[in-house]
C-alpha positions, 0 to 999 in steps of 0.5 A: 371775252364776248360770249360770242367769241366764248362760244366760237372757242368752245366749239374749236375746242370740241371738235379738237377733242373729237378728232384726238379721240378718233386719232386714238381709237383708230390705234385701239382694236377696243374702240370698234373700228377695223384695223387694215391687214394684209390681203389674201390672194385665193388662187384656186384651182380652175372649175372647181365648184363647190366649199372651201375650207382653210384651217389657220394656225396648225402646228406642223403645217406650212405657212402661207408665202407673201407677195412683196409684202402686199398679199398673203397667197393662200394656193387651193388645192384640189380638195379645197381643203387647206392647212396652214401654221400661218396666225389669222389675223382680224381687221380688213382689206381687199381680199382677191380671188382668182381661177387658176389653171397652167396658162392663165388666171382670171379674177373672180366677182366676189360681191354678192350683188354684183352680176356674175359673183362666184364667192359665196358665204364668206365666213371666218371664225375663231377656234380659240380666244388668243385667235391662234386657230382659226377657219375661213369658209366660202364656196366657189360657183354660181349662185344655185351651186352655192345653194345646192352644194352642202359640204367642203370639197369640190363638186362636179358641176353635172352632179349639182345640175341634177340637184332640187330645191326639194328638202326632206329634213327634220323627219322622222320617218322610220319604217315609213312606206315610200315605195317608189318615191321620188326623191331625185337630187333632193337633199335627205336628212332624216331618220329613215330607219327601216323604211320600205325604199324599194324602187326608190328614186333617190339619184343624184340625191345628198343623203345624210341620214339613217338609212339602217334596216332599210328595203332599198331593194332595186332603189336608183341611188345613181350618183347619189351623195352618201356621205357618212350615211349609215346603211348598217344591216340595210338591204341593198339587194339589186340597187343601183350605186353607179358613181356614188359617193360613199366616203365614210358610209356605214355598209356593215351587215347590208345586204349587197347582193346584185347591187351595181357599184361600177364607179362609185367612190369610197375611202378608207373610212367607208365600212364594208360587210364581212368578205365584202370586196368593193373593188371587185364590184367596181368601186375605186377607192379615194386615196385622199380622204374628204376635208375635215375627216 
């Protein structure tokens, strides 16, 4: 055999190895390519705006259903929280979302560099290692209510059109003197632990902090999203709460003479001061709990 001819058959004999090699490693999760699976057909619920959450591979659960073997149809509800006992499973498709009300269902953009997108931070990750549970997460809305919106459930968009970019965090600012601030639809994680709030602006605010002690004496939290705060032994006193949100906060031992709660929303995690009756003032409770707790 010439050497030309040698090296012609070496080559053909390489690139036969190289494409057996490809052909087994797209058999192989091991070998770093992605398998194709079912896609998954998001049906939510029309206007809804704000983090969705699906919990994968919960026992008791129902499973998701299949469309003719194509999709796997994950239908929202309107806490945008879903439980499921159907296994998660790795690998890619195209995955499709869809706004959905009685009469009609609209496809949504869910590529972040196209114009209009609506999903946003898709992330899915696994709760164990044999991937029996699993969560995904994404948030429905335009991109400054992906921004803006912090936690799983719906958001009323009015609420999130209130909302800054203003962020006080990783702030220690017990006991500080911040009478009058303005804090309007600013996002607050911080120890405020004693702090002088009064007349305060804090509406339409998200407040995820310690508020314990505080002076919130005639404070404007109108609207204001109070999530699990802690406003144990605060003072309340002529503050106005109207349309809060209060699921889960820590109200023991606040003084709430006077303060306005008309509207504002609270569950059954929300913890009042002794003979304190939150109905009477207005409040209504949340009959279903916020995703998650």
């Amino acid at each position: 055999m010439s050497s030309r001819a040698h090296d012609s058959f070496s080559v053909m004999r390489g690139a036969l190895a190289q494409i057996f090699l490809l052909l087994v490693c797209l058999t192989l999760p091991s070998c770093g390519y992605e398998q194709e699976r079912k896609a998954d057909q998001f049906l939510i619920p029309h206007g809804y705006i704000g983090w969705i959450q699906i919990d994968y591979g919960v026992k008791g659960a129902p499973p998701l259903p299949a469309i003719a073997g194509q999709h796997v149809v994950h239908k929202i509800p309107p806490t945008g929280h879903l439980k499921t006992s159907t296994i998660a499973h790795d690998g890619w498709a195209k995955d499709e979302y869809y706004s959905v009300s009685k009469t009609k269902r609209q496809l949504l953009v869910d590529d972040e560099d196209k114009k209009g997108c609506m999903i946003w931070g898709l992330e899915f990750g696994l709760r164990d290692e044999h991937n029996n549970h699993a969560t995904k997460t994404f948030c429905v809305g335009t991109r400054k209510q992906y921004l803006l919106a912090d936690r799983t459930g719906p958001i009323d968009p009015f609420r999130l059109s209130q909302r800054t970019q203003k962020r006080v965090e990783y702030k220690d600012l017990a006991k500080a003197n911040l009478i009058g601030a303005n804090f309007k639809g600013a996002y607050i994680s911080a120890v405020l632990t004693g702090a002088n709030l009064q007349k305060a602006n804090l509406s339409y605010s998200r407040v995820n902090a310690d508020l314990s002690h505080a002076d919130l004496r005639k404070a404007n939290l109108t609207g204001a999203d109070m999530f699990g705060a802690t406003l144990t032994h605060a003072d309340l006193r002529g503050a106005n709460l109207h349309k809060a949100l209060l699921e889960g906060a820590d109200f023991r031992g606040a003084k709430l003479i006077g303060a306005n709660f008309k509207d504002a929303h609270y569950d059954k995690f929300t913890k009042w001061p002794k003979n304190f009756n939150p109905v009477k003032h207005g409040a209504k409770l949340v009959s279903v709990p916020p995703p998650g707790r």
